[in-house]
C-alpha positions as CSV (number, residue, x, y, z in Angstrom):
1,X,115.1,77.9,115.6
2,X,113.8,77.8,119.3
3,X,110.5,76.6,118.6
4,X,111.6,74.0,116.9
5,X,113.9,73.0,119.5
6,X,111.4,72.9,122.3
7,X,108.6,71.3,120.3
8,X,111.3,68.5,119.7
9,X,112.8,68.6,123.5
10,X,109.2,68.9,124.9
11,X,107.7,66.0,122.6
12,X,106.5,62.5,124.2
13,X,109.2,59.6,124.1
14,X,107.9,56.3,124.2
15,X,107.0,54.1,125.2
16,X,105.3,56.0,128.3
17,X,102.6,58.0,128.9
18,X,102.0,61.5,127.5
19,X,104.0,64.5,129.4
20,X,101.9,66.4,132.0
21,X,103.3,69.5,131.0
22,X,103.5,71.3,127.8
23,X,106.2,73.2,126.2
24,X,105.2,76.7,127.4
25,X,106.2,74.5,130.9
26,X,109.2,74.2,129.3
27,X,109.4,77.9,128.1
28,X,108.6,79.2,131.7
29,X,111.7,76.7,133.4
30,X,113.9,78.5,130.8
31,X,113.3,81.9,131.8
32,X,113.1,81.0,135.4
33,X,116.9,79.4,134.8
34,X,118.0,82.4,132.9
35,X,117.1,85.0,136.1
36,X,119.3,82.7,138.8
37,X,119.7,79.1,139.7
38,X,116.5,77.0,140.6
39,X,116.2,74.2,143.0
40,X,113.9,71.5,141.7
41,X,110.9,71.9,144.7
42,X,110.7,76.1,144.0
43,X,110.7,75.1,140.3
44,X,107.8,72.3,140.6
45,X,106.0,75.3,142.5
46,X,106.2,78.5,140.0
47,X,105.6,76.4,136.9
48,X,102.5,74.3,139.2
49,X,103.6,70.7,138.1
50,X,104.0,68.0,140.2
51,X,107.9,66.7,140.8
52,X,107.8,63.8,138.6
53,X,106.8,66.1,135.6
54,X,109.8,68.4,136.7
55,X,112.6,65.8,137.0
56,X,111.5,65.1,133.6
57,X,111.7,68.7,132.3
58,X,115.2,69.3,133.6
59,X,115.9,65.8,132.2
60,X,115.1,66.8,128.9
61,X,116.7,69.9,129.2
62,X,120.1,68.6,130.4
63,X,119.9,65.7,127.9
64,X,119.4,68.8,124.9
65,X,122.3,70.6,126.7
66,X,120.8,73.6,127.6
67,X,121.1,73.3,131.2
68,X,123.3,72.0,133.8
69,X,122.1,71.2,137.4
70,X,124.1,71.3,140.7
71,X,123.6,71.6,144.4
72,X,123.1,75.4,143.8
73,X,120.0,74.4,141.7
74,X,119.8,74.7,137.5
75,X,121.3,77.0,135.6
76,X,121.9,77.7,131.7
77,X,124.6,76.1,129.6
78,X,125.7,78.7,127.1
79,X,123.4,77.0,124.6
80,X,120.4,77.8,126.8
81,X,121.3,81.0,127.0
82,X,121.5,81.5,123.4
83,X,118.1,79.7,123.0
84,X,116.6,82.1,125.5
85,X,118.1,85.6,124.0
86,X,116.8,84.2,120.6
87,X,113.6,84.0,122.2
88,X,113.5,87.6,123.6
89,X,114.5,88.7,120.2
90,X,111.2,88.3,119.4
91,X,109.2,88.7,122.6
92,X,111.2,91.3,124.1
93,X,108.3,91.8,127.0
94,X,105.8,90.3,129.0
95,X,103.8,92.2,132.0
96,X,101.0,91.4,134.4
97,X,98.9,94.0,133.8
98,X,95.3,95.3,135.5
99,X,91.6,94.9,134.6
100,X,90.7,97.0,131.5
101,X,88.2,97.0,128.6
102,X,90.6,94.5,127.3
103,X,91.3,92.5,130.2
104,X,88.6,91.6,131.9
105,X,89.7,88.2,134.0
106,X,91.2,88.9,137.3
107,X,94.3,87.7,136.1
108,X,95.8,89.7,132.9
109,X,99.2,88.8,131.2
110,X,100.3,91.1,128.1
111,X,102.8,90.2,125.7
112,X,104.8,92.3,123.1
113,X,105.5,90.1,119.7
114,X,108.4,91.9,117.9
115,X,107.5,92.5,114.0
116,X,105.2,90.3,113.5
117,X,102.0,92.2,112.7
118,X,101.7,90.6,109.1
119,X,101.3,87.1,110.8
120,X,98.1,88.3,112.3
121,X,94.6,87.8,110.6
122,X,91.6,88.0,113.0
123,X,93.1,87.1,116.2
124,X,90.7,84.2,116.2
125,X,94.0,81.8,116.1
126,X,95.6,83.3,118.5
127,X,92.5,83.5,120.9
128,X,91.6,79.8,120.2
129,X,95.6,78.7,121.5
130,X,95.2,80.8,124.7
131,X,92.1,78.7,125.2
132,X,93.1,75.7,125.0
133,X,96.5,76.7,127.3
134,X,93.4,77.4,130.0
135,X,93.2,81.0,129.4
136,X,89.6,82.2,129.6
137,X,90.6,84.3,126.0
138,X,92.8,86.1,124.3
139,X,93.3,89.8,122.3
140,X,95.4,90.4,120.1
141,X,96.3,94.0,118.6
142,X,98.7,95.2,116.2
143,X,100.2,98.8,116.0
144,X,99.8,99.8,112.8
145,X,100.8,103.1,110.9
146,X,101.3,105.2,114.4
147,X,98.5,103.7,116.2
148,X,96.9,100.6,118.1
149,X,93.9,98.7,115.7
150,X,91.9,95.1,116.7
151,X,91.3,93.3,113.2
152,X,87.7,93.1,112.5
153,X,87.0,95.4,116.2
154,X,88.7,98.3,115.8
155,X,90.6,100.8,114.3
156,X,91.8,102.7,117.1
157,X,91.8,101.3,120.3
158,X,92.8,104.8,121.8
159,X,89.0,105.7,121.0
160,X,87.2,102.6,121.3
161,X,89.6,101.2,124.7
162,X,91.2,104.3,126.2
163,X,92.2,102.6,129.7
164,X,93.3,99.4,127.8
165,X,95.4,101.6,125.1
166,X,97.1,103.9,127.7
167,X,98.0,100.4,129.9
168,X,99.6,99.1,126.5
169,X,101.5,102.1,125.5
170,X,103.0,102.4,128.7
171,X,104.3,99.2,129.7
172,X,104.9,97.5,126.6
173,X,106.2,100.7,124.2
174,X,104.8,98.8,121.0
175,X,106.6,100.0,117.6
176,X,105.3,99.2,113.9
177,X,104.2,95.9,112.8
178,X,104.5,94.8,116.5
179,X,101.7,92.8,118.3
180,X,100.4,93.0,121.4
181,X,98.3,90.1,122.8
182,X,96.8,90.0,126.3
183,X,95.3,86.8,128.2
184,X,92.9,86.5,130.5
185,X,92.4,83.9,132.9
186,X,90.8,83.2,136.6
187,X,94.8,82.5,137.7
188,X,98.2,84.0,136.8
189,X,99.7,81.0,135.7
190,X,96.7,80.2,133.4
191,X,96.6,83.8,132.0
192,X,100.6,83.4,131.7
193,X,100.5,80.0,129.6
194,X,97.7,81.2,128.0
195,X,98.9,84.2,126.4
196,X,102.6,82.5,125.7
197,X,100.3,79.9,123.7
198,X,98.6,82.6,121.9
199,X,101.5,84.5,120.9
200,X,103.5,81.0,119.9
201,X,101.3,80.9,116.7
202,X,102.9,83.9,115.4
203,X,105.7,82.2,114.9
204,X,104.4,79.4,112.4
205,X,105.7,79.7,109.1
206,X,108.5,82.3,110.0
């Protein structure tokens, strides 16, 4: 399973200091490969790591064959590629979205978790990971028999969160058991790390 993989790709090697990155770091390259080849500079810059973290990423990477690198930058080995439609099996979308009852940062990623409403409990979990990514929080919500509910908040985030509800529904088209988390951070690349942290943990014990 891909979590697997990247946990293992992304762990520390010694001897040598701990990596500087993480393996949402690691995530991000992927998807950033899997849209066009990447040159090593523009890829230190969108995933804001310095370039002796990102040699080591793509080294990593190549060694696990999932990419290949050439003068036109790095691209995806079919192995990659398969490790990256895996992933959007489950998190088929993730959208910057605007300030809301829900998102109140100035920077607001949401992500859509596929089926996975029963791994929620109180969203405390998943709040806590986005933290710790360097998110300033984390919400999660599931849609639940035909409509949008916050455990241990609410029950119907139509009523309680109109603006945030309407943003949801629109960009992110949640069906049954799917879950919705959105993080908020005082940058995008925190608020993007943040909430792929938070929605990692509803993939434990798959």
């Amino acid at each position: 399973m891909f979590k697997q993989l990247l946990q293992k790709v992304t762990g520390e090697k010694a001897p040598g200091p701990s990596p500087t990155f993480s393996v949402f770091h690691m995530l991000r390259a992927i998807e950033l490969m899997a849209e066009k080849p990447i040159g090593r500079s523009k890829l230190a810059a969108s995933l804001n790591v310095g370039e002796g973290a990102v040699r080591t990423i793509i080294g990593r990477l190549k060694d696990a064959g999932l990419i290949l690198t050439s003068k036109s930058g790095c691209t995806l080995t079919n192995d990659g590629l398969r490790l990256w439609k895996e992933y959007q099996s489950t998190f088929k979308k993730k959208v910057e979205i605007g300030k809301s009852e829900l998102a109140l940062a100035d920077y607001n990623f949401a992500i859509l978790a596929k089926s996975r409403g029963h791994k929620v409990k109180s969203g405390v979990e998943q709040r806590d990971a986005a933290v710790v990514a360097g998110a300033k929080g984390a919400t999660t919500i599931v849609f639940e028999k035909g409509r949008l509910i916050i455990p241990s908040v609410s029950r119907d985030v139509a009523k309680d969160f109109p603006k945030a509800a309407s943003q949801i529904v629109k960009l992110l088209e949640p069906d049954e058991n799917d879950v919705i988390i959105i993080g908020s951070a005082d940058s995008l690349g925190k608020a993007e790390y943040g909430v792929l942290a938070a929605a990692w943990t509803l993939l434990n014990n798959c």
